[in-house]
N, C-alpha and C positions, 0 to 999 in steps of 0.2 A: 416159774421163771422169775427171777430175781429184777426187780426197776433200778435203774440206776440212781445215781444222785442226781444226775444233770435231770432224769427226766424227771423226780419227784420235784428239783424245784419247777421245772416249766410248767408242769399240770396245776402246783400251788398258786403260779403266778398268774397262770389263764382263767382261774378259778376262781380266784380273786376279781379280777376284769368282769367276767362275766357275771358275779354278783355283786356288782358295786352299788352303794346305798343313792347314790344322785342319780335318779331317774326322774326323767323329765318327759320321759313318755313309758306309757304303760308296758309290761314284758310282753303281751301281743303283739308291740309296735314292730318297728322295721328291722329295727337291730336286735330284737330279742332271737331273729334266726341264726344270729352269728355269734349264741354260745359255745364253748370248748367241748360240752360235751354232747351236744349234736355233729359236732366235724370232725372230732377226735375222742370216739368212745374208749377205745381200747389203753388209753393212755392214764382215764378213769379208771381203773382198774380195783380188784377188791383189796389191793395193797392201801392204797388212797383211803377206802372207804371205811376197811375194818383197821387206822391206826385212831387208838382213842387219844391219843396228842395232837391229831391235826387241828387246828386251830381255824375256824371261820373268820375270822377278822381276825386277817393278819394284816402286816403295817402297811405293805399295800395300799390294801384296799382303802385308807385311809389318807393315800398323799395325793400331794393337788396336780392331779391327773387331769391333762385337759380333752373335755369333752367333747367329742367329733361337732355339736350343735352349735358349741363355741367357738369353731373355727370359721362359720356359715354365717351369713349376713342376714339379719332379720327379714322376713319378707316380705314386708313393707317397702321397704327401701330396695334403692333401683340396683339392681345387680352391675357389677362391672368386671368388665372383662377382664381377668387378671388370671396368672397363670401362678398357678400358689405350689412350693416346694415346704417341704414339712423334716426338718432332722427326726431322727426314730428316738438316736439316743440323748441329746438336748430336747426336744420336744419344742423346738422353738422354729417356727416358720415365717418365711420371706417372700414378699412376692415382687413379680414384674409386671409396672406400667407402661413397658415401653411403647406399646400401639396408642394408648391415650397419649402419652405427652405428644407424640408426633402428630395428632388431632390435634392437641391444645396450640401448638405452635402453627400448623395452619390456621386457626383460627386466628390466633396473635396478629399473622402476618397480611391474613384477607383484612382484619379491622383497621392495621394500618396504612392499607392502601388507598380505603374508604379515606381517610382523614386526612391523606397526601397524596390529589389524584395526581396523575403522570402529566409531565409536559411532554407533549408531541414536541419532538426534534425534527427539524426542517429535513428532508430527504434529500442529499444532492442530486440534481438531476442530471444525465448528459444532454446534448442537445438533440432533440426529437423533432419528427413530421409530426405535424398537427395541422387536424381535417377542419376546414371552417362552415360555416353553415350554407354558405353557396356553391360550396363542394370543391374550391380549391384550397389546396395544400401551401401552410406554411410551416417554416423549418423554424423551430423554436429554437433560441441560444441556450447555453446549460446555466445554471442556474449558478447566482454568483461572479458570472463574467466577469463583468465590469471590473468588480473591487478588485479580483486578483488583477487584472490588466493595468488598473491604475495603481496598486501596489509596487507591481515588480517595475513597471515605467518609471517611478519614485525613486526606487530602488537601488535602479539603474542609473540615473542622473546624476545619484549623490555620489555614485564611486566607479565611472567611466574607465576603469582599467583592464578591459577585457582586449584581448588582441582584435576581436572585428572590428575593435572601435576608432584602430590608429591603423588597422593593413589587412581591413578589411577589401574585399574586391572593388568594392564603390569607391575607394579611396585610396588605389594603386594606379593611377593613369597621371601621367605627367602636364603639371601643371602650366606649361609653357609651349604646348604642343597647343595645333588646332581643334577646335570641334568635330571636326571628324575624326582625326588620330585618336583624339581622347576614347569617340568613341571605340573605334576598332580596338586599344588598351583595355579598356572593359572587358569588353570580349576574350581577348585573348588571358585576362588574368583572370573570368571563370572559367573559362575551358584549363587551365593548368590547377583552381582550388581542387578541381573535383578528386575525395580520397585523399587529399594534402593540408596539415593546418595551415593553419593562415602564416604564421613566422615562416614558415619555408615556400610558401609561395609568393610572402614580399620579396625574400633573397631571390628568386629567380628573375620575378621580374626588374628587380633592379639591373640585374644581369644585361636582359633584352633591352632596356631604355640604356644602356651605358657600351654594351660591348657589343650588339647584333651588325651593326657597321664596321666594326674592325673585322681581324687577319681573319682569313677562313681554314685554319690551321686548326687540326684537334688538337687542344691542349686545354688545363685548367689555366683561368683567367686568371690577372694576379687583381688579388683581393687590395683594395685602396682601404688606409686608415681610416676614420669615422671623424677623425677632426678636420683631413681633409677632402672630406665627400664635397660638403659645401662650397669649398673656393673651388675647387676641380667642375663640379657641374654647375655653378651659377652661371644662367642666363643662357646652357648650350641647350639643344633640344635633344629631344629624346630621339635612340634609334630605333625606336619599335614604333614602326610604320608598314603599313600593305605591300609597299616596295621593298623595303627591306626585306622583311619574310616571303615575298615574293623570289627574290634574289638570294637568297640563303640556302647554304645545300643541307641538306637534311641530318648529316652528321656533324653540323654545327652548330644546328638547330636543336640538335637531342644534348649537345655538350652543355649547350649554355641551361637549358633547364633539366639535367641531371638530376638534380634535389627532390624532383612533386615525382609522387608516385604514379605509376605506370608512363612514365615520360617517354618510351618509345611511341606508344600507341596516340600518347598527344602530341607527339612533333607530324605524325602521319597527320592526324585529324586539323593541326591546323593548316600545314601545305595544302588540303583538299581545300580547305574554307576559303583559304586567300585568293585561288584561283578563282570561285566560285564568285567571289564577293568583287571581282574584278568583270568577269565575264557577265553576271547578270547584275548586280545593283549597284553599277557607277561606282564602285572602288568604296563603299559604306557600308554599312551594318545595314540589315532589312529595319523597318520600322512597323513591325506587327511581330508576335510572338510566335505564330503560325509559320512563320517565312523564317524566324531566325531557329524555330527546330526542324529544320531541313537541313542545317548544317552539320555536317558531321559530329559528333560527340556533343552537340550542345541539347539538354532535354528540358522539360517545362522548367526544372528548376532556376535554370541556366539563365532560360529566355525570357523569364518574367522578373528576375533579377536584372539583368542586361537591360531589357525596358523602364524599370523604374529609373535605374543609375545613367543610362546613356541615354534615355528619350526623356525622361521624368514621366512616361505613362504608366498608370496602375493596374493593368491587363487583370494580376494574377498574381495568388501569392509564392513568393518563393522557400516552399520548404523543403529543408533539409533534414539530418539525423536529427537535429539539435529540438527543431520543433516541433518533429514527429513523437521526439520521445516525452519531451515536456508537456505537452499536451494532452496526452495521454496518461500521464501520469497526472494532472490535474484533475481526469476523470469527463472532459470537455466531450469526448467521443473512443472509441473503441477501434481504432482502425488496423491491417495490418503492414501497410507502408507508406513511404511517404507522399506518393501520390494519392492515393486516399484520406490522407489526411488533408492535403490542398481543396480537395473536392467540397470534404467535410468542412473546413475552415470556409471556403468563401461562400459557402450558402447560407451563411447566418453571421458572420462577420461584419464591421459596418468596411464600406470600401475605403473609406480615408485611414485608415489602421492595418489596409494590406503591405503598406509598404515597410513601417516604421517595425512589425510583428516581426518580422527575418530578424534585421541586429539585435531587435530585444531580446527572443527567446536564444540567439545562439550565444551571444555575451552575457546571460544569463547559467548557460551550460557548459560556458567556458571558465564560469568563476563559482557558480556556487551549487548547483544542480549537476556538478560532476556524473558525466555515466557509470563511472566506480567511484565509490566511496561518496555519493550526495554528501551537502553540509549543510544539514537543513536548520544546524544552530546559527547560521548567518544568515538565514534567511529570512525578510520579512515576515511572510505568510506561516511560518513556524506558527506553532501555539493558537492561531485565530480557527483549528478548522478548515479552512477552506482549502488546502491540499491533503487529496485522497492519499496521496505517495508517503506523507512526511514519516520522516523514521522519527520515531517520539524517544524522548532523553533529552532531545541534544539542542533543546532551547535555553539559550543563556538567559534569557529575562522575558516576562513579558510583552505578547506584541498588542496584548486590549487598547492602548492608546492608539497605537499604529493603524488598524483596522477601521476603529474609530474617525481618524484623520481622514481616510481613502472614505469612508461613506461621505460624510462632508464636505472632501474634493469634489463627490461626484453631484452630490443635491444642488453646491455652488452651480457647478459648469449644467 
């Protein structure tokens, strides 16, 4: 049978291979079992053997052939884990360090942490129970109080433009009236804020202090111009009194405050009140918090508001959405409404700050702590850290001076 061409060259060129002159270990060694013509007799053949042209050193056998022990790292030296790819027909091989460098870069990154240990960042705290060593409980404040309290008080002072701060309820009772009218005015302008902003529950009450004495005709009132408010009401009194709305039929009563929301259910609740406040406390507001949430629709927020504004006693704080959410958003406590937030607030509050805390944080959430769309770029407390809420962006400048300032108010006082 005839050898082809192709096989005569493979068998010359394995032939070649297999007696190459650079030996570096004896033909006993390891590789001398992986001759051609131990794996591949037949390819040996007596064509091969009986041409007297075949040539033993052919050019082969002579090119710079690299040698498997050349690829192998002396053994001396520490082996490293590399994954080696070798081209057949370049004869040129590559390898991958990817697992050492990812070593090497941990290592990088443990030395530089040695050399830049970490600064502990202050943890904010909320306010917590904390057990004392005679085994009663005291109610820790959250951490930071203060500065934010003297911040946003700062804050507030410099730019008093929030509606609580000109028609708020504390500041809808007619001036020309007596002390007891005044107070019974109180009352009746938090029983109509509730669910009502403030701008439409100043319109209403001016309504009751101006029209609750006139025709008892259902109709809309006529609206008097603003330049002549002043000459029209100077020096008359107001007609929102116990009598009046004592006297008042109830579809007169629901016309004139039409504006504050759910105003059916407040013209009922005040009719109950009036009666009440006539038959058991001498024609006046109760003078305890407890007494004045007996009244119909008036609840802790009401009463402890009602008390600071009409008695000046500080019972209790009065929270609302405004505080509930601010405060919680400060990070101060965790609550899920606003009577648990009161609870929370006055167990670690000081007491001469329950009063003044209402207007701050609602005129606060009236102007810059919006409940859609916060603007926490007007906001002092932006940039210093100390509100958990802040939406980050949206600081116009620096507040490090400001922060500053409030620790130094507070070291002063």
């Amino acid at each position: 049978m005839r050898t082809s061409r192709v096989s005569q060259d493979t068998a010359k060129a394995m032939h070649t291979i297999s007696s190459t002159r650079r030996q570096t270990r004896s033909s006993s060694g390891a590789l001398s079992k992986f001759k051609y013509s131990t794996t591949a007799p037949s390819l040996v053949s007596s064509n091969v053997a009986s041409d007297s042209n075949y040539d033993d050193t052919s050019s082969l056998s002579s090119a710079n052939t690299a040698d498997i022990e050349d690829l192998l790292e002396a053994p001396t030296k520490k082996r490293r884990r590399v994954t080696q790819t070798t081209s057949i027909a370049s004869g040129v091989s590559s390898g991958s360090v990817s697992r050492r460098t990812k070593n090497d870069e941990t290592a990088i990154k443990e030395e530089t942490q040695e050399k830049k240990p970490r600064i502990a960042k202050e943890r904010r705290k909320p306010a917590r129970k904390v057990k004392l060593e005679n085994g009663s409980v005291e109610m820790q404040p959250p951490s930071n109080w203060d500065t934010i309290y003297e911040m946003v008080k700062k804050m507030r002072a410099e730019n008093p433009t929030a509606p609580v701060d000109t028609m708020g309820c504390a500041e809808l009772h007619w001036r020309a009236s007596s002390p007891k009218d005044q107070r019974f005015q109180t009352l009746v302008a938090l029983m109509l804020s509730s669910q009502t902003k403030d701008t439409v529950t100043a319109v209403a009450m001016q309504r009751l202090h101006t029209e609750l004495g006139e025709s008892e005709s259902i109709q809309v009132p006529k609206i008097k111009k603003e330049e002549d408010e002043d000459s029209d009401y100077k020096g008359k009194d107001s007609t929102l009194n116990l009598g009046n709305i004592l006297a008042v039929s109830p579809e007169r009563l629901n016309e004139l405050i039409r504006t504050v929301g759910f105003h059916n259910n407040k013209t009922k609740y005040i009719k109950q009140a009036a009666v009440l406040l006539r038959d058991n406390y001498n024609s006046d507001i109760p003078s305890t918090a407890d007494e004045l949430m007996k009244l119909p629709g008036v609840g802790p927020k009401m009463a402890y508001l009602c008390m600071s504004a009409a008695w000046g006693k500080h019972e209790g704080i009065g929270v609302d959405v405004h505080v509930h959410r601010i405060t919680n958003l400060w990070g101060w406590h965790s609550t899920k409404n606003p009577e648990e937030t009161r609870v929370a607030l006055q167990s670690w509050l000081p007491k001469d700050k329950w009063h003044e805390i209402n207007k701050l944080l609602v005129g606060l959430g009236q102007t810059v702590c919006l409940p859609v769309a916060r603007r926490c770029g007007e906001c002092d407390l932006a940039g210093t850290g100390l509100c958990k809420s802040e939406i980050k962006g949206l600081v116009t400048k620096t507040k490090k001076e400001k922060i500053e300032e409030a620790h130094v108010k507070i070291e002063v006082s």
